[in-house]
MMTF fields as JSON, N, C-alpha, C and O atoms, coordinates in Angstrom:
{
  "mmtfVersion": "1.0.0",
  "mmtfProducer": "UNKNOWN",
  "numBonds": 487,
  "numAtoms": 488,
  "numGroups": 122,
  "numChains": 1,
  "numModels": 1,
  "chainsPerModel": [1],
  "groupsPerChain": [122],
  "chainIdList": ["A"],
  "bondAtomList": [4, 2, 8, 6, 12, 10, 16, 14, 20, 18, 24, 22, 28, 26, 32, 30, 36, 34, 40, 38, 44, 42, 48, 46, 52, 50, 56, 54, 60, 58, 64, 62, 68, 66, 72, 70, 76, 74, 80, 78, 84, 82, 88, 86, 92, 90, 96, 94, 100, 98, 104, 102, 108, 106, 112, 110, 116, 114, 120, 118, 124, 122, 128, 126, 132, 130, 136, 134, 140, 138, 144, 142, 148, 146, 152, 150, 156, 154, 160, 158, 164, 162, 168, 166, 172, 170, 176, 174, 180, 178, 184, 182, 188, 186, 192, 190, 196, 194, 200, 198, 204, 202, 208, 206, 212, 210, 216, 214, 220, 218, 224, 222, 228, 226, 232, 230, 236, 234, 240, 238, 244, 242, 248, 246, 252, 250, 256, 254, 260, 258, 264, 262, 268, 266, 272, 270, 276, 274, 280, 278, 284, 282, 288, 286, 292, 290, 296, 294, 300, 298, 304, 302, 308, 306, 312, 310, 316, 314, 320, 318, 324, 322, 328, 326, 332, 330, 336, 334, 340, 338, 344, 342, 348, 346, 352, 350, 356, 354, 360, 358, 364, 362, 368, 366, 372, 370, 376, 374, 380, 378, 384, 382, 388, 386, 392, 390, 396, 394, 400, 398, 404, 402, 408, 406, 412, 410, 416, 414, 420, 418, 424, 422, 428, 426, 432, 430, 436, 434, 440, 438, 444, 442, 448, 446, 452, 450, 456, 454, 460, 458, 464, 462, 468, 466, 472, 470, 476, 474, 480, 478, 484, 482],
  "bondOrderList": [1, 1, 1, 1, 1, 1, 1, 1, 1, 1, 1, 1, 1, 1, 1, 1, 1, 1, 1, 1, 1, 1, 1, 1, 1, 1, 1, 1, 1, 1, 1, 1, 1, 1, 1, 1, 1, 1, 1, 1, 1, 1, 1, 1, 1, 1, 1, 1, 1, 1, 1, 1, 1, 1, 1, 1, 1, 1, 1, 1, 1, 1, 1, 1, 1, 1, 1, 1, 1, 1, 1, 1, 1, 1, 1, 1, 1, 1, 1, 1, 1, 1, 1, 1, 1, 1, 1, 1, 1, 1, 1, 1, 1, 1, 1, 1, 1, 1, 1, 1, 1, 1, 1, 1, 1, 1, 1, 1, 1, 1, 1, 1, 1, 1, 1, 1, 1, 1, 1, 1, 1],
  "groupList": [{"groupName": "UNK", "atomNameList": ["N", "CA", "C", "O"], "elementList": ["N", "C", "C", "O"], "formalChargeList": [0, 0, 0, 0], "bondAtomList": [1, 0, 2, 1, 3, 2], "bondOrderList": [1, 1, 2], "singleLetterCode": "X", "chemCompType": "L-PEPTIDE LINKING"}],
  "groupTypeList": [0, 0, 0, 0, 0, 0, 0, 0, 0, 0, 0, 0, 0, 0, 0, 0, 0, 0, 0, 0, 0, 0, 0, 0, 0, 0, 0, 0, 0, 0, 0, 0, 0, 0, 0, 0, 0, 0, 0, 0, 0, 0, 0, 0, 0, 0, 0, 0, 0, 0, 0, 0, 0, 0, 0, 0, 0, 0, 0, 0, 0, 0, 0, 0, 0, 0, 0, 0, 0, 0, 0, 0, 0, 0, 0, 0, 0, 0, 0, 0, 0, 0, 0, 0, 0, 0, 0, 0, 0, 0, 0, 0, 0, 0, 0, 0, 0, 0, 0, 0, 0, 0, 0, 0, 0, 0, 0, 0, 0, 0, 0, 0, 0, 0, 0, 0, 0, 0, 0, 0, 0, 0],
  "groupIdList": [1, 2, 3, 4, 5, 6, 7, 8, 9, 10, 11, 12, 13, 14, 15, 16, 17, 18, 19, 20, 21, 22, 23, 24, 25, 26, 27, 28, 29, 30, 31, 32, 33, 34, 35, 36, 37, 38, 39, 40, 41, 42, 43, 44, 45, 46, 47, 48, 49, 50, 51, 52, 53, 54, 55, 56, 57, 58, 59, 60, 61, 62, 63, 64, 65, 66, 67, 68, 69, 70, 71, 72, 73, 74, 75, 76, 77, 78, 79, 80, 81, 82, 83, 84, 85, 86, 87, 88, 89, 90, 91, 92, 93, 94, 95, 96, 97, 98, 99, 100, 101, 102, 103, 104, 105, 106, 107, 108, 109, 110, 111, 112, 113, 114, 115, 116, 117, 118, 119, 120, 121, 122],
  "secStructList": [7, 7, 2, 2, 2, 2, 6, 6, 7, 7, 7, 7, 7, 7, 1, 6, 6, 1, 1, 1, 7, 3, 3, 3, 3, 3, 7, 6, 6, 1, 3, 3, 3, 3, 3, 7, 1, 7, 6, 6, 3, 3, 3, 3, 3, 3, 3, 6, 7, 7, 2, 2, 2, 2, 2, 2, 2, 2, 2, 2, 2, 6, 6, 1, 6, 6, 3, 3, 3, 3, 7, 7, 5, 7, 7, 7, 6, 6, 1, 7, 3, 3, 3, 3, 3, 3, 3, 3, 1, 1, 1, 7, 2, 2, 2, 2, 2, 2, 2, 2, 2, 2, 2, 6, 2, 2, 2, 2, 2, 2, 2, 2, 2, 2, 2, 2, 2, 2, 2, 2, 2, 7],
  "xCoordList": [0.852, 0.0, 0.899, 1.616, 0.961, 1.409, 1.132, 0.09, 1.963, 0.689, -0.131, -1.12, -0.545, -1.929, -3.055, -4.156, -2.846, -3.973, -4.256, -5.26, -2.867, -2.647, -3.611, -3.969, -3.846, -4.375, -3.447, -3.942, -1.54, -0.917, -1.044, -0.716, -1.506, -1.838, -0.911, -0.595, -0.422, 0.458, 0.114, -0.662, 0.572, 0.275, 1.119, 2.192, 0.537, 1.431, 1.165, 0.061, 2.213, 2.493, 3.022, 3.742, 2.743, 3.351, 4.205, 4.202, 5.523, 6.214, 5.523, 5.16, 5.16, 4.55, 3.585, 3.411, 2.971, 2.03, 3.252, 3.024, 4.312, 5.973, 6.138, 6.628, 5.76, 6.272, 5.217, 5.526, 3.8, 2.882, 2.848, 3.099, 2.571, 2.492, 1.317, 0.321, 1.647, 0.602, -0.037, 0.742, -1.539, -2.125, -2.226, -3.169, -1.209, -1.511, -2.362, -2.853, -2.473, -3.802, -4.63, -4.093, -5.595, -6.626, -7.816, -8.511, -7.865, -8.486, -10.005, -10.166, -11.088, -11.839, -11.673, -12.594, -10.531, -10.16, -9.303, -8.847, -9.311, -8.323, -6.922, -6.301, -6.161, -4.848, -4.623, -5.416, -3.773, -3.126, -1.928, -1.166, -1.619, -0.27, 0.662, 0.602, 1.355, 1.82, 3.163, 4.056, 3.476, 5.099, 5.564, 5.017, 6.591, 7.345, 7.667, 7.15, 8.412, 8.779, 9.752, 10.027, 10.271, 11.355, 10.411, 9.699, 10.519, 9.724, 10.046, 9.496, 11.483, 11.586, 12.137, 12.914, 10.969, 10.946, 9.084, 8.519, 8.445, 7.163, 7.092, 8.004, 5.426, 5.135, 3.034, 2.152, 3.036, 1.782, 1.115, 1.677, -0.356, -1.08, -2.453, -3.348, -1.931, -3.337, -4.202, -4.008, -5.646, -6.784, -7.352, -7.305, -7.977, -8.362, -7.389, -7.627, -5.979, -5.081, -4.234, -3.907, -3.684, -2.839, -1.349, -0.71, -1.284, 0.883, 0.83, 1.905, -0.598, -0.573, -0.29, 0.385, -0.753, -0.348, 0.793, 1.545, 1.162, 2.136, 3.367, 4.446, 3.243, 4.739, 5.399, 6.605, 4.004, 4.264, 4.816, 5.881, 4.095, 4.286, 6.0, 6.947, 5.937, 7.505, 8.82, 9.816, 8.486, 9.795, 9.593, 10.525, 8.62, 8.682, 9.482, 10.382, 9.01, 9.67, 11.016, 11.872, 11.244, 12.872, 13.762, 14.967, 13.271, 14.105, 14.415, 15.268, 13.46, 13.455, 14.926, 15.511, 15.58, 17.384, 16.961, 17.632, 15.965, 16.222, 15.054, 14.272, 15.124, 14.579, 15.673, 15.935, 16.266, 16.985, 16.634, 17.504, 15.451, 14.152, 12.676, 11.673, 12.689, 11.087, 10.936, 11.469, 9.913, 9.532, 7.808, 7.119, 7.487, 5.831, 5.488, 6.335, 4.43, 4.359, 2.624, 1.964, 1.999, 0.743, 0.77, 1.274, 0.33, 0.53, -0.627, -0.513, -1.666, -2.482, -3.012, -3.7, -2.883, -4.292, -5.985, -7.007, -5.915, -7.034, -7.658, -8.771, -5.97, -6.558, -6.243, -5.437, -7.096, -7.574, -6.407, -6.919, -5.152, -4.513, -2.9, -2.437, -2.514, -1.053, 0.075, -0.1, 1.012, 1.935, 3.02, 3.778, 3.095, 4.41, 5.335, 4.9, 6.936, 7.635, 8.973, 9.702, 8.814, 9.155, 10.603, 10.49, 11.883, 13.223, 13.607, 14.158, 13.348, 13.866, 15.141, 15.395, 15.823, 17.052, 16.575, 16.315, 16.31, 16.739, 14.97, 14.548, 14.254, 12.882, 11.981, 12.464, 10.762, 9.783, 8.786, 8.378, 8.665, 8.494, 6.986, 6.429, 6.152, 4.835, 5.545, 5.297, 6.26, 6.322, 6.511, 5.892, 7.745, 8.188, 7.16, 7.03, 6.288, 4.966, 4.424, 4.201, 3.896, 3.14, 3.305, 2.485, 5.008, 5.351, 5.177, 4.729, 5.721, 5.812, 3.558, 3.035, 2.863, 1.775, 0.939, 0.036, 1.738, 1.785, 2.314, 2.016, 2.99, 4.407, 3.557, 3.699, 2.838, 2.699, 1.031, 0.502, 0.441, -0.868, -0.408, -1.088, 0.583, 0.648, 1.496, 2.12, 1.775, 2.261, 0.863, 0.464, 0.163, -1.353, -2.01, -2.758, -1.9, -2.608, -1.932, -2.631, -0.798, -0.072, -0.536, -0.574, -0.719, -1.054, -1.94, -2.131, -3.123, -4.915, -4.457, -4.503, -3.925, -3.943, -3.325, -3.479, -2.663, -2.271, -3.082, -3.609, -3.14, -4.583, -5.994, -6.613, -6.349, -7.441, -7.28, -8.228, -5.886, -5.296, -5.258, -5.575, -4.679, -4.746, -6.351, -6.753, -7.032, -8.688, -8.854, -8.92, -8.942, -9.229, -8.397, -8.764, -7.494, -6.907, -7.62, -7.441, -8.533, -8.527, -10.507, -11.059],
  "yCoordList": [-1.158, 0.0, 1.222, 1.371, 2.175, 3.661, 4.408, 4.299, 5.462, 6.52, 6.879, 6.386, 7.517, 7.821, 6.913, 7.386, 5.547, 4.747, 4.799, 4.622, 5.114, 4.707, 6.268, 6.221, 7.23, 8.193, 8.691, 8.875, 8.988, 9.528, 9.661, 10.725, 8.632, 8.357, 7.412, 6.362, 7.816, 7.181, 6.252, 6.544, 4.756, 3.642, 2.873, 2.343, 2.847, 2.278, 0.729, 0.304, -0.121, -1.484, -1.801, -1.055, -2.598, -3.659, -4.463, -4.725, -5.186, -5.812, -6.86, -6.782, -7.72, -8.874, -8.942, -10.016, -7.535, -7.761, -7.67, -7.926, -7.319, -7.773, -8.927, -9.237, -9.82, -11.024, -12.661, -13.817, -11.751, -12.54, -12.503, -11.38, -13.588, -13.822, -12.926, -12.737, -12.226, -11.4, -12.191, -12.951, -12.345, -13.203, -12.113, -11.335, -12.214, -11.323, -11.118, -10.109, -12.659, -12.654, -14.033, -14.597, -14.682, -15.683, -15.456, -14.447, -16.344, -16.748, -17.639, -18.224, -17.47, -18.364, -20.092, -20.889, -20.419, -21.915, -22.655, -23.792, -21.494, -21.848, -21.683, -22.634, -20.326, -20.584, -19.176, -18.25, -19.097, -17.848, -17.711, -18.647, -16.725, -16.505, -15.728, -14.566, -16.702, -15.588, -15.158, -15.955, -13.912, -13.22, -12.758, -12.715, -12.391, -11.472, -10.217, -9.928, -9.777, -8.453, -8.865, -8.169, -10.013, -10.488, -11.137, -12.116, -10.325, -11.006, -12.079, -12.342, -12.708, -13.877, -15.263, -16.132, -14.845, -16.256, -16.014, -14.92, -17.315, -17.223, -18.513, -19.339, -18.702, -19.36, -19.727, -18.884, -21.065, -20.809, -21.692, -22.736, -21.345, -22.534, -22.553, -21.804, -24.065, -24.667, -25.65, -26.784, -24.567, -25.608, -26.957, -27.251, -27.572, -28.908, -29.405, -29.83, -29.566, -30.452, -30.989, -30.649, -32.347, -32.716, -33.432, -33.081, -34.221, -34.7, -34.93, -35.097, -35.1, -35.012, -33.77, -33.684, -32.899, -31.389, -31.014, -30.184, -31.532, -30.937, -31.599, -31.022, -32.859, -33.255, -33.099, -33.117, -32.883, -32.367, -31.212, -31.03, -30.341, -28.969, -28.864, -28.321, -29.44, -29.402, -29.547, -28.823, -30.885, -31.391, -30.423, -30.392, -29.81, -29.121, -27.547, -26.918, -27.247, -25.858, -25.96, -25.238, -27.41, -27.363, -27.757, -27.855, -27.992, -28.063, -26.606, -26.319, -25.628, -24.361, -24.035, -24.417, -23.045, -22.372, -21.564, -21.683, -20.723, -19.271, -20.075, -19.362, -21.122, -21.812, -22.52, -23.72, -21.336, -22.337, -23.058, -23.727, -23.06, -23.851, -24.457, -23.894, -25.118, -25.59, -27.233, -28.328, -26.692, -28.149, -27.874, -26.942, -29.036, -28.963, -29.514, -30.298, -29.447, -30.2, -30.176, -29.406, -31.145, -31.23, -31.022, -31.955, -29.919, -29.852, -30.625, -30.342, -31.555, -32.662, -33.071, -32.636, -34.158, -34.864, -34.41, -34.85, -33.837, -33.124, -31.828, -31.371, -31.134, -29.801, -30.274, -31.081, -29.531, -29.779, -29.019, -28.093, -28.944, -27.871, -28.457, -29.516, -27.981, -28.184, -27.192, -26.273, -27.159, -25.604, -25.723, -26.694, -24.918, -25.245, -23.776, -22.724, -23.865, -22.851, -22.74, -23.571, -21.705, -21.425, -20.046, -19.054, -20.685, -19.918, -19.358, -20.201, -18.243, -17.64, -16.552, -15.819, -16.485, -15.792, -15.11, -15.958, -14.037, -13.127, -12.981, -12.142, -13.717, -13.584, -13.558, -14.152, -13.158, -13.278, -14.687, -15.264, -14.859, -16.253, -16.105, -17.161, -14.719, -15.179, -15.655, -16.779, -14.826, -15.311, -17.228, -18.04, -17.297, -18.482, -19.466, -20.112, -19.489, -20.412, -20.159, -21.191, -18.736, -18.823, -19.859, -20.731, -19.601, -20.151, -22.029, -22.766, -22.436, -24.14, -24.23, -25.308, -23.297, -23.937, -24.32, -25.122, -23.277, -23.31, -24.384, -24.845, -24.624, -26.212, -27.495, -28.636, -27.241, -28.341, -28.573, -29.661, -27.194, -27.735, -28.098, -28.999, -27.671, -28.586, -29.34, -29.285, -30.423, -31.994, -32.46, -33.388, -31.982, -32.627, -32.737, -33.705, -31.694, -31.479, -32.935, -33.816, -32.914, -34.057, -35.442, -36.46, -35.45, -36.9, -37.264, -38.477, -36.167, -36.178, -36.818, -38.028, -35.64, -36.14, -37.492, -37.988, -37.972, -39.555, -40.487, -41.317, -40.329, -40.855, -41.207, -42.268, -40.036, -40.178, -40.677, -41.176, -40.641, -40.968, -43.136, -43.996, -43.017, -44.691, -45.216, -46.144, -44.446, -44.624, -45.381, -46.595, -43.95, -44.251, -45.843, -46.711, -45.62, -47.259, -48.546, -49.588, -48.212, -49.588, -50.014, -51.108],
  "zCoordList": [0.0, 0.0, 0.0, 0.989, -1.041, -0.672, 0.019, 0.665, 0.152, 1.318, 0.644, 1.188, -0.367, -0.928, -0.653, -0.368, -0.724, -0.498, 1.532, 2.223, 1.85, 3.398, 4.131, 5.308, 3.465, 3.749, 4.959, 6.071, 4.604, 5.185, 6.699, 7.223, 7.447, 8.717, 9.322, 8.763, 10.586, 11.519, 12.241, 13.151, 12.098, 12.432, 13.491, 13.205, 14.792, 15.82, 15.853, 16.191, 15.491, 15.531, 16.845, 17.508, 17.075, 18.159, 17.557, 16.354, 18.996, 18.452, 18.246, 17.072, 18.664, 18.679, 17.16, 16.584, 16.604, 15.551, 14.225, 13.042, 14.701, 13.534, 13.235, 12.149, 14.146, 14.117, 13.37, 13.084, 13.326, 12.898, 11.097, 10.658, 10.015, 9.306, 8.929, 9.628, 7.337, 6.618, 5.753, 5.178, 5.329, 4.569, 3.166, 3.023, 2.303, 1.184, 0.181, -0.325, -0.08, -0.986, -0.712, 0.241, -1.136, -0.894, -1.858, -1.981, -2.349, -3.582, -3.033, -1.961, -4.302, -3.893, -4.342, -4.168, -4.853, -4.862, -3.427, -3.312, -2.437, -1.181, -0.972, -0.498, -1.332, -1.421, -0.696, -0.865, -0.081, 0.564, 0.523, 0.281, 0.712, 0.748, 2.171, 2.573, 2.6, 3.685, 3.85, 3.562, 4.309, 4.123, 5.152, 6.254, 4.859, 5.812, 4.773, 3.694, 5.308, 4.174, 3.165, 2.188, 3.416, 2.14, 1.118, 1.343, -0.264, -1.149, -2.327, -3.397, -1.467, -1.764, -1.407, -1.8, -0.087, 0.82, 1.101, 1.081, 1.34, 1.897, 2.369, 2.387, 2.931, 3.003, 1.761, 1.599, 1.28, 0.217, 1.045, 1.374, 1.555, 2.057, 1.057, 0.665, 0.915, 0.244, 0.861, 1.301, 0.729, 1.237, 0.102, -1.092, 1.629, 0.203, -0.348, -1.479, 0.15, -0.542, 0.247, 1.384, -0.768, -0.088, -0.977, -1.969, -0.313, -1.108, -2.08, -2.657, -2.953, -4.343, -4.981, -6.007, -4.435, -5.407, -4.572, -5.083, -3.136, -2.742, -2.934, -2.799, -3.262, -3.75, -5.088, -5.333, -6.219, -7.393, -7.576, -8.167, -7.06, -6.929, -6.458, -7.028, -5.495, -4.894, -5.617, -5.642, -6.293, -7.182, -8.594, -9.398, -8.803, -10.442, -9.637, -10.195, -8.536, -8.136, -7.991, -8.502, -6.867, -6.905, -7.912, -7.68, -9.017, -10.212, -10.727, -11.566, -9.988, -11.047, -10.694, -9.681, -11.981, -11.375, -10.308, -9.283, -10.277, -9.232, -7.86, -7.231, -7.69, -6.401, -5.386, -5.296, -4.601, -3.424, -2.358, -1.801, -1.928, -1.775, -1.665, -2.104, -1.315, -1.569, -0.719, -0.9, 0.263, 0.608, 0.718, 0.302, 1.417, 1.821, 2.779, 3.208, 3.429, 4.52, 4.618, 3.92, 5.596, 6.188, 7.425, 8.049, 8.209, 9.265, 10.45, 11.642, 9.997, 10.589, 10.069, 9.146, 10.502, 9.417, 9.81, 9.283, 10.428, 10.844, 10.719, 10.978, 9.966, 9.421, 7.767, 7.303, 7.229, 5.423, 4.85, 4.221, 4.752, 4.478, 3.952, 4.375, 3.429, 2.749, 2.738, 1.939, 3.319, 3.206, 2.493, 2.482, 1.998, 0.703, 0.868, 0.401, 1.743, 1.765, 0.333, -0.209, 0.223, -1.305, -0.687, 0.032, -1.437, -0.9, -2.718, -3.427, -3.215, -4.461, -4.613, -3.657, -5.682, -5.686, -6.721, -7.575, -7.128, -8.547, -8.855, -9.651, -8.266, -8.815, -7.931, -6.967, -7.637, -6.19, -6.542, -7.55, -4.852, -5.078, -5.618, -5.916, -5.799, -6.224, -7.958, -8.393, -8.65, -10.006, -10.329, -11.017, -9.373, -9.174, -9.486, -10.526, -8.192, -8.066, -9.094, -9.727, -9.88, -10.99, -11.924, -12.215, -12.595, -13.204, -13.096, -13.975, -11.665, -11.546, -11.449, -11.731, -11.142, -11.266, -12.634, -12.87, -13.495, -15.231, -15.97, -17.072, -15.303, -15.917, -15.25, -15.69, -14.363, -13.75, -14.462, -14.689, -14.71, -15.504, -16.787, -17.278, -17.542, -18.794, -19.036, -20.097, -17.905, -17.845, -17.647, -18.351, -16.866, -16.704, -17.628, -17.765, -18.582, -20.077, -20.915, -21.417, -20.91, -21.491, -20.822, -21.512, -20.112, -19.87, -19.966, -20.061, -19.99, -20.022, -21.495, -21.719, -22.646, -24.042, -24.498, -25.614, -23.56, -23.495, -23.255, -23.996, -22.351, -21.736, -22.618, -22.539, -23.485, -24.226, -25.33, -25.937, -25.881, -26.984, -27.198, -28.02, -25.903, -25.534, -25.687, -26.389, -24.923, -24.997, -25.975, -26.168, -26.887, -28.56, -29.358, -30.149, -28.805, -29.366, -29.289, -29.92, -28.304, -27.695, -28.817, -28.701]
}
């Protein structure tokens, strides 16, 4: 936010409200995003999923060059949720993710067209 949008007003933070995770954006498919002020490290949580999109997701990011890391995790089996922390050099990790969630829908595209292709054979 700039100051123009901030309506040039003085904002007293707490330490403690420094230290809590910002939800930047959230979508209506379940995904958020949370930061710190370095915009290229986060953390991505996805609802409704699990080690299927998060282990995919994982190995297509850590192949990327400007990804020095990437893992995922489930933090219960009782909460619906998937977290995927994303470490970038030279690029921000929202592009990053854009990009591996783009690569990763068209390997899916490829295999659907395999898939239907075999169909038809049979």
């Amino acid at each position: 936010m700039n100051s123009s949008e901030s309506g040039d007003q003085d904002v007293n933070i707490e330490e403690e409200e420094l230290n809590e995770p910002i939800i930047i954006a959230q979508s209506a498919k379940g995904m958020e995003i949370q930061e710190n002020s370095d915009p290229f490290n986060g953390t991505f949580v996805f609802f409704d999923e699990d080690h299927t999109l998060g282990n995919s997701l994982r190995y297509i990011l850590a192949n990327q060059p400007n990804v020095e890391f990437c893992g995922y995790s489930l933090p219960h089996p009782s909460e619906n949720k998937m977290n995927l922390r994303l470490q970038t050099v030279n690029e921000t990790k929202e592009k990053i993710m854009n990009d591996g969630l783009k690569c990763l829908s068209q390997i899916c595209d490829i295999i659907e067209d395999k898939f239907k292709q075999a169909l038809e054979k049979k």
